[in-house]
MMTF fields as JSON, N, C-alpha, C and O atoms, coordinates in Angstrom:
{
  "mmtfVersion": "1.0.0",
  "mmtfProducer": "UNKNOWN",
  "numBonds": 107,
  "numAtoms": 108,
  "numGroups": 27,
  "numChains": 1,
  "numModels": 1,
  "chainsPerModel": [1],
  "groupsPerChain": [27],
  "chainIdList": ["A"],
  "bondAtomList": [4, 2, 8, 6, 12, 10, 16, 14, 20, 18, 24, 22, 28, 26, 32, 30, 36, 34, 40, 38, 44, 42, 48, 46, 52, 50, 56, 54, 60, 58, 64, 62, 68, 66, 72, 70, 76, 74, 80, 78, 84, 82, 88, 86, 92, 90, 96, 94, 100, 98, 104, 102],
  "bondOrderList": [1, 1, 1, 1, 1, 1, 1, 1, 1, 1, 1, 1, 1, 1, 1, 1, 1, 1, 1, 1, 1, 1, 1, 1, 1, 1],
  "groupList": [{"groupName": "UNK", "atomNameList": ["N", "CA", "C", "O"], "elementList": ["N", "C", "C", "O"], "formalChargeList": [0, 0, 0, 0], "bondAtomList": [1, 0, 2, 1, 3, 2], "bondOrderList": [1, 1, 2], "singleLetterCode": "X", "chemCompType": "L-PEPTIDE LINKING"}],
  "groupTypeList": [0, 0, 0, 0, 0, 0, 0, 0, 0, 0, 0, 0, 0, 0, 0, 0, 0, 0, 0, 0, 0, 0, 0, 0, 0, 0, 0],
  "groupIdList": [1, 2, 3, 4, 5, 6, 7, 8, 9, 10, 11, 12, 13, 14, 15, 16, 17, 18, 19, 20, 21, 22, 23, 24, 25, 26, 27],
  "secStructList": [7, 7, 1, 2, 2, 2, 2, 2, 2, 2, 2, 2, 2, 2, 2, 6, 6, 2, 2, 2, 2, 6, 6, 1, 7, 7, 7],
  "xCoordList": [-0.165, -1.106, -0.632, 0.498, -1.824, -1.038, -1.214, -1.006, -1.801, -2.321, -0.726, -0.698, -0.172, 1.35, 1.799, 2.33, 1.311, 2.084, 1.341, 1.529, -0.176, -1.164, -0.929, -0.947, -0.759, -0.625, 0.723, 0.913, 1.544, 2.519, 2.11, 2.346, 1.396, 0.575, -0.287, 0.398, -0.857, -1.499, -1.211, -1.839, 0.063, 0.633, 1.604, 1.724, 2.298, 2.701, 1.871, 2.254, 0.699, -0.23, -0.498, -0.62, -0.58, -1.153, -0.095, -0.393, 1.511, 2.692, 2.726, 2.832, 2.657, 2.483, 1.195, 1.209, 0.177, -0.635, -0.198, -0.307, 0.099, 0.288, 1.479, 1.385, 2.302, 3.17, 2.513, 3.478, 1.882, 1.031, 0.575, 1.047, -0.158, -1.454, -0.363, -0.701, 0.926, 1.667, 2.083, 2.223, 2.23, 2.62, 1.164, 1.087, 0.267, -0.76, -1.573, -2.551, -1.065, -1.634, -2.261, -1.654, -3.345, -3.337, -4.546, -4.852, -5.502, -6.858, -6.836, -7.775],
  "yCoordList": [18.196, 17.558, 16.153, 15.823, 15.3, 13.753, 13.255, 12.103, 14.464, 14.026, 13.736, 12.873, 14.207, 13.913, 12.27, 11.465, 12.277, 10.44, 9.567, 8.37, 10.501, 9.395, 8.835, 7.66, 9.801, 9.805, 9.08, 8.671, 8.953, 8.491, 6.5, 5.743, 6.25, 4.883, 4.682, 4.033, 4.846, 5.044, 4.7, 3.945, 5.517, 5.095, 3.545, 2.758, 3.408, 2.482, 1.132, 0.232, 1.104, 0.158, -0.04, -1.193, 0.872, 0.744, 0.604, 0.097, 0.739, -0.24, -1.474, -2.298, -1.916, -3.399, -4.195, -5.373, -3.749, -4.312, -4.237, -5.282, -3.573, -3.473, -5.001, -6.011, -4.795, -6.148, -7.17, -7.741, -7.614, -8.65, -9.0, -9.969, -8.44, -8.373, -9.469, -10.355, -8.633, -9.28, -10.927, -11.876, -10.856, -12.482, -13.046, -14.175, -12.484, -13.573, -13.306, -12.559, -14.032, -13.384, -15.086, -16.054, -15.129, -16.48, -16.706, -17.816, -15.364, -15.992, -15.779, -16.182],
  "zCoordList": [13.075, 12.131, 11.79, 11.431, 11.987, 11.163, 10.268, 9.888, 9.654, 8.356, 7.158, 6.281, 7.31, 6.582, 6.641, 5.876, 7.887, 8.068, 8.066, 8.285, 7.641, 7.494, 5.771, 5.404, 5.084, 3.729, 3.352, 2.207, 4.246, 4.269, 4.051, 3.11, 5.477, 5.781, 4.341, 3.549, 4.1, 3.11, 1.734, 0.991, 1.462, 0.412, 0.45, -0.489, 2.015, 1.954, 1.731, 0.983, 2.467, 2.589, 1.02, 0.607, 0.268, -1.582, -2.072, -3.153, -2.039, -2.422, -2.056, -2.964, -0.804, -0.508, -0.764, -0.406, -1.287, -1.825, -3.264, -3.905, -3.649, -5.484, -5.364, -6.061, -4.514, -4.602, -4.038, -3.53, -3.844, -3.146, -4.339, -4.933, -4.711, -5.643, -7.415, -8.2, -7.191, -8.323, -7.949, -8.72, -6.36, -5.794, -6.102, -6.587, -5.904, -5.506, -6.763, -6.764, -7.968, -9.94, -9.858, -10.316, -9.297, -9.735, -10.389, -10.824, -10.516, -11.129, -12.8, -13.487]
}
C-alpha cells in the first residue's frame, strides 16, 4: 500500500509550506 508514504509526502509538502508561508509574510 502507498498510501503510508503518501501521507508521509503530504505532510511534508504542508511543513514546507507552513515555512514558506512564514518567509514569504509580506502582505
Amino acid at each position: 500500500s502507498i498510501a503510508p508514504k503518501l501521507a508521509e509526502v503530504i505532510k511534508r509538502i504542508s511543513e514546507e509550506q507552513s515555512i514558506s508561508a512564514i518567509f514569504t509574510d509580506d502582505e
